[in-house]
N, C-alpha and C positions, 0 to 999 in steps of 0.2 A: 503416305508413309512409304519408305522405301526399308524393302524386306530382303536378307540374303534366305535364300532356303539352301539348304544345305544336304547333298546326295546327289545320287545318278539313277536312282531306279524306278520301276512304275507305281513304287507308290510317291516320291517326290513329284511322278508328273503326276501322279493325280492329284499331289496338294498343290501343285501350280497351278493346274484347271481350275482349283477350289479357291486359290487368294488371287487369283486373277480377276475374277468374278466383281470383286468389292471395292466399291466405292474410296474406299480409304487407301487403295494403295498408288503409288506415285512411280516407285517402280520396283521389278523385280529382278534379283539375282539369282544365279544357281549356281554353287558349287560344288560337284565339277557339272553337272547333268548331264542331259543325252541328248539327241536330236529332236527328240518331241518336246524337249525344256524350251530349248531353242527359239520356238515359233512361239512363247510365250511370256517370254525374259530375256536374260541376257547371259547367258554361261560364260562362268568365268573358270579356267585351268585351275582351280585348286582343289589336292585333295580332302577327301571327307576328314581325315583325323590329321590336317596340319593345322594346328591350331593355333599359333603365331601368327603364318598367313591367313587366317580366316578374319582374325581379329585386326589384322594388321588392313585388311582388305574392307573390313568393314568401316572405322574410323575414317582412313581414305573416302570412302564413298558415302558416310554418314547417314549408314543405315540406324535407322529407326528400332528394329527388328531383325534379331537371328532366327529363326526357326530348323530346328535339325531333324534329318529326317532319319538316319540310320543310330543305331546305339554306342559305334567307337565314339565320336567326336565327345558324345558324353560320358565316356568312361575315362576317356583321355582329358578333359578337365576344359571341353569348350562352356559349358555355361559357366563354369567359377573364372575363367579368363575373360568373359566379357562382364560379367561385374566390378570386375578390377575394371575394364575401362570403362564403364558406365554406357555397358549396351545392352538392353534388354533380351534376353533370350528364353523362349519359351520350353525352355526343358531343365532336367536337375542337374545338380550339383557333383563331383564325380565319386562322391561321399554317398548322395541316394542314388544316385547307378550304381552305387554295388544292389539293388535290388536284380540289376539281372546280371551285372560282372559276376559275382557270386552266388552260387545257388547254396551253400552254407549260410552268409548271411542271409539269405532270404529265408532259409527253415526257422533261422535263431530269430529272426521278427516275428515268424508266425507261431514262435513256439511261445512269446513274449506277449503277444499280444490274444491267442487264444483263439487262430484263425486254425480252422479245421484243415488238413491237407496229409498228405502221406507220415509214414511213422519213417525215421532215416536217420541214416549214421553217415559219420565224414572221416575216408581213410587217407592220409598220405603213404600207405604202405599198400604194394601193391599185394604181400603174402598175405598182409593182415585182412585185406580185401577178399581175395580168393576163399580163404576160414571165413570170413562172414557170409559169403555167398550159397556154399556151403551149406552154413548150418541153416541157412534162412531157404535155400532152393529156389524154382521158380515158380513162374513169371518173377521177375524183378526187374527195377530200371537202374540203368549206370547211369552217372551224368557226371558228363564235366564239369568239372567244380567253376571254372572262368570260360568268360566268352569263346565261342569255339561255330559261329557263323552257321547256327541251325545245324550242325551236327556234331554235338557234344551227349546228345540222349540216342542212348537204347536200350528200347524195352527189351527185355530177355526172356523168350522163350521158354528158355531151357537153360540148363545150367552150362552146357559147354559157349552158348552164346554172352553168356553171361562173364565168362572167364576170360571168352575173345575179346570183348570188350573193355576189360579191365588193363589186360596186357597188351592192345592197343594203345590207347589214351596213356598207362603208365611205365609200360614196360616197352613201348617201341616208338612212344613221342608221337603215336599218330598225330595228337591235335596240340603240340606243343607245348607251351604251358599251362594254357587253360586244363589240359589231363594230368598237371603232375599229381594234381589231388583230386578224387571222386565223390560225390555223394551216392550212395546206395540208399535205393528208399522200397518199399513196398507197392505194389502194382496195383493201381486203383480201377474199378471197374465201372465202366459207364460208358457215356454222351460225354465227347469233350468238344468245351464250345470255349469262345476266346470273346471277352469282355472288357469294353475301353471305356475311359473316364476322363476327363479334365481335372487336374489339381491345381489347387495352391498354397498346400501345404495344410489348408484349414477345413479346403471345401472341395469335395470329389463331387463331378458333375456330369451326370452318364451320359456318352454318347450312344452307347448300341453294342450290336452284340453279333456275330459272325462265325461261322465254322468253316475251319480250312480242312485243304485236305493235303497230306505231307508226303503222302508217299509217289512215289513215282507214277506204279501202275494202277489199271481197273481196279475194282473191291478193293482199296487199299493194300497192293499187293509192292514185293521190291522193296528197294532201299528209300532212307529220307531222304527229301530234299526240303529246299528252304521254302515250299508250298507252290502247290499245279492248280491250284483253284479256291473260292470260297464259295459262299451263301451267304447272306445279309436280307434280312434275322434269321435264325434258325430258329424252324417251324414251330421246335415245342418251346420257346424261350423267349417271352412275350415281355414287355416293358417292365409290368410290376412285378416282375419274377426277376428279371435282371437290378432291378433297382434293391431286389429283397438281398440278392448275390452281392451288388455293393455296397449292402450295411453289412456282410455276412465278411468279405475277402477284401475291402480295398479301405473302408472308411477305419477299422480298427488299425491298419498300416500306417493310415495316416499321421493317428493318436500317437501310435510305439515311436514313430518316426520325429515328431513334434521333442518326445520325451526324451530322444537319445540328443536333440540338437543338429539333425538334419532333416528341415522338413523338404516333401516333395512336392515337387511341383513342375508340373507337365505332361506328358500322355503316360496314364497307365496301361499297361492292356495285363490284363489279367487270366493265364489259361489256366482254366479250372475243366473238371470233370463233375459231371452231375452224376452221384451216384447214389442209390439206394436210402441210405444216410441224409443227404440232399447235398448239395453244392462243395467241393473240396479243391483247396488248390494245388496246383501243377507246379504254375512258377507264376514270376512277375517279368516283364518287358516293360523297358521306360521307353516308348516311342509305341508310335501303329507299327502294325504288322505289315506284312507283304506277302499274299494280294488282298489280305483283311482292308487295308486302309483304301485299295482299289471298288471292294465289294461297297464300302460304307460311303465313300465321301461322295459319290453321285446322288445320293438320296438327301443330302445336304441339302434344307430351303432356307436357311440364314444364314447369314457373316460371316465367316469363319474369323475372320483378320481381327476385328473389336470381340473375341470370345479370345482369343492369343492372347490379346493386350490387357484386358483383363485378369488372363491367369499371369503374367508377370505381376501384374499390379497389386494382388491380393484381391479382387474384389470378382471370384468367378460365380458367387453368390448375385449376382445380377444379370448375367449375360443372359442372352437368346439365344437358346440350342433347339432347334427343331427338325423332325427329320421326315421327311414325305412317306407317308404309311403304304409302302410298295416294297416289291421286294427288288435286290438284286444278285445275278450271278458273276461271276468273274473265271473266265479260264485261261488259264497261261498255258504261252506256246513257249517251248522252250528247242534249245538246239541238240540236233540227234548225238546221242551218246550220252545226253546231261540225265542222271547228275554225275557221271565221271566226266571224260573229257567231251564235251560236246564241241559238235563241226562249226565252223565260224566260215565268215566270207558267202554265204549264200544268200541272193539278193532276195528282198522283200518287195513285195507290190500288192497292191489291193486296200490298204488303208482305209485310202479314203474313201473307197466303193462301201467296205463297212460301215466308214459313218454315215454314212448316207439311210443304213437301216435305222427305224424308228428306236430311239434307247439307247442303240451303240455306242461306247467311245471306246477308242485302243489306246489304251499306256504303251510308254514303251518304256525299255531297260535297256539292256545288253547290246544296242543298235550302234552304228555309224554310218557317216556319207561318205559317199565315193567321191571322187574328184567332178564325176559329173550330176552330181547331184542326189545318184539312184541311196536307198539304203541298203543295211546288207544288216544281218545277224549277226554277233561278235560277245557270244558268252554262253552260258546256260540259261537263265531265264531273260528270255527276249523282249516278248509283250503279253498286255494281258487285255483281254474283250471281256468286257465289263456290259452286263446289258440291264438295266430298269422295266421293272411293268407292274400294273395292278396285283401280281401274283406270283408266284416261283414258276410257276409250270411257265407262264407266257413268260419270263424273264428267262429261264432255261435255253426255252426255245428260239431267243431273240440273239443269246448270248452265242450259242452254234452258228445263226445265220450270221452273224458275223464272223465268225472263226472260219468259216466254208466259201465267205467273200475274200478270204485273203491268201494269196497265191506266195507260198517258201516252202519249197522241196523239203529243207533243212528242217522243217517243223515236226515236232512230237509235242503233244497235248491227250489227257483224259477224257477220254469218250462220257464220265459217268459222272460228273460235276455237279451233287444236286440232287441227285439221284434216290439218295439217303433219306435226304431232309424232305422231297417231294412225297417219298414210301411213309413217312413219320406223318406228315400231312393228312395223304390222306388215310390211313389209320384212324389221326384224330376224328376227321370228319366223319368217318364210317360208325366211329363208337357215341357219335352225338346222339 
């Protein structure tokens, strides 16, 4: 089968390293990728949400299979563009990506379907906003009502943070049009851990379950970013507990979704908070995450590529999804300054010293080659060391010894990746 995958970032090369793997493929594309796609595929110049060219690129080459890896191309209307030319594509329609285009639509399914999740109101006015913050005070979260590229949320402290936030996003266009309208919700308290699925509109099919961590600095301290690291599983979040969370958050979705005449089909990830109460949701994403998708797909022991083909097909009530009972860690290096403007042009070396440690593989993202070959950093999130082992602690520690094998001045990464979920661990262990 010949596959276009579609993105530039480490978690596209980690689905490269994943459909490369399989028997069935014939050959691979990437649009646009990075220099670790490269050595795997075939990168082709087009952007993530051109989606004429995509399609236009696909026919031409008589790809089998779209698979997209970032959420424009699907809000922008790449799966319903290749139905029209009759090319399968493993993601929704730009109808069920308003599950994460809009975070309104997503309250009004869960409010439809009886899915437990924050109490929240939708304002297109920014005074009317400020009166509701107001009388409701804090913690509270703002969110950008449309896509807004991992920072469209903030939790709010306090009430003048709260206000900052509303007159950003509405009254100064910080995030364009994704802020002209906000949801305000109530501030849920817990464990928030990020849970993915295979669809086909009929049949959600778990893949696993991973905790990122969003914020810049140690202890989660600093501004967002679009994630410095994961863990795959989180310690306290065991198979039947997650399975219990996809009849609870994903499979009633699927129902509401069926009923409205857009069903879903393709990756869900679902971030929910475990609270008190038990499991509530945050939001929905229609694709993996990033570095969630980096933490999860190295524990991969089957096919990925006939589990895709399937979820196009309607039949993912059959596939082979199994995942190797190990844990893994994922920490991204990113460029100094990120997540404001980070420093570009600083060369990377050590790579492939990392892989060489037992477990190790480095994604890369944000990277380019130089005329002579060397690479260099060229954004905010650069790469991500991803390390496997029988256990968090030895996955942790494998996951450093690769990060401490790679030589970029440029580099800033979180000392404490794991950390958390190792403390949770052993806790559990101590109370057996």
């Amino acid at each position: 089968m010949r596959v276009l995958l579609v993105g530039s970032g480490g978690r596209e090369h980690a689905l490269a390293v994943t459909l490369g793997r399989s028997p069935m493929l014939d050959a691979l594309f990437i649009a646009p990728g990075n220099p670790g796609t490269a050595a795997l595929g075939t990168n082709v110049a087009i952007a993530v949400d051109d989606v004429p060219a995509l399609v236009e690129f696909a026919l031409r080459e008589r790809i089998g299979l779209v698979v997209p890896g970032p959420e424009a191309p699907l809000v922008a209307g790449l799966a319903d563009a290749c139905a029209v030319a009759g090319i399968a594509c493993a993601g929704p329609t730009a109808q069920a990506a308003r599950l994460e285009g809009s975070k309104s639509f997503t309250k009004t399914i869960c409010d439809a379907a009886g899915i437990p999740t924050a109490r929240w109101e939708r304002f297109e006015d920014a005074d009317e906003a400020h009166a509701f913050v107001r009388r409701r005070g804090a913690p509270i979260v703002i969110k950008a009502d449309g896509l807004a590229a991992g920072k469209g949320v903030v939790v709010a402290q306090t009430l003048a943070e709260a206000e900052a936030a509303i007159d950003m996003m509405m009254r100064d266009g910080g995030l364009g049009v994704a802020g002209a309208s906000v949801v305000i919700e109530e501030c849920l308290d817990g464990d928030e851990v990020s849970l993915f699925a295979f669809c086909d509109g009929e049949t959600a099919l778990l893949i696993g379950a991973a905790q990122d961590h969003k914020r810049i600095g140690e202890g989660d301290t600093g501004p967002n970013t679009g994630g410095m690291g994961a863990v795959s599983p989180p310690a306290y979040f065991d198979r039947a507990t997650q399975e219990t969370a996809l009849d609870l958050l994903v499979r009633p979705m699927l129902r509401e979704m069926v009923r409205l005449g857009t069903p879903f089909r393709g990756v869900i990830f679902a971030g929910l908070m475990l609270t008190v109460h038990g499991p509530e949701l945050i939001e929905y994403n229609v694709r993996f995450g990033d570095p969630e998708a980096q933490a999860l797909l190295p524990r991969l022991r089957t096919d990925l590529l006939p589990v895709l083909v399937a979820l196009c097909d309607g039949r993912l009530a059959e596939a082979d999804l199994r995942f190797a009972d190990e844990a893994s860690v994922a920490v991204v290096l990113a460029g100094r300054g990120y997540p404001g403007r980070p420093a570009t042009g600083g060369a990377i070396a050590g790579i492939e010293r990392a892989e060489r440690l037992p477990g190790v593989q480095v994604f890369q993202a944000a990277t380019r080659r130089g005329p002579a070959g060397a690479l260099y950093g060229d954004g905010g999130r650069v790469l991500t060391v991803v390390a496997t082992a029988p256990d968090l602690a030895a996955a942790r520690d494998a996951a450093y010894a690769g990060v401490a094998a790679i030589d970029w001045p440029d580099g800033i990464w979180r000392r404490d990746i794991g950390l958390r979920a190792l403390a949770r661990a052993d806790a559990a262990q101590a109370g057996d």
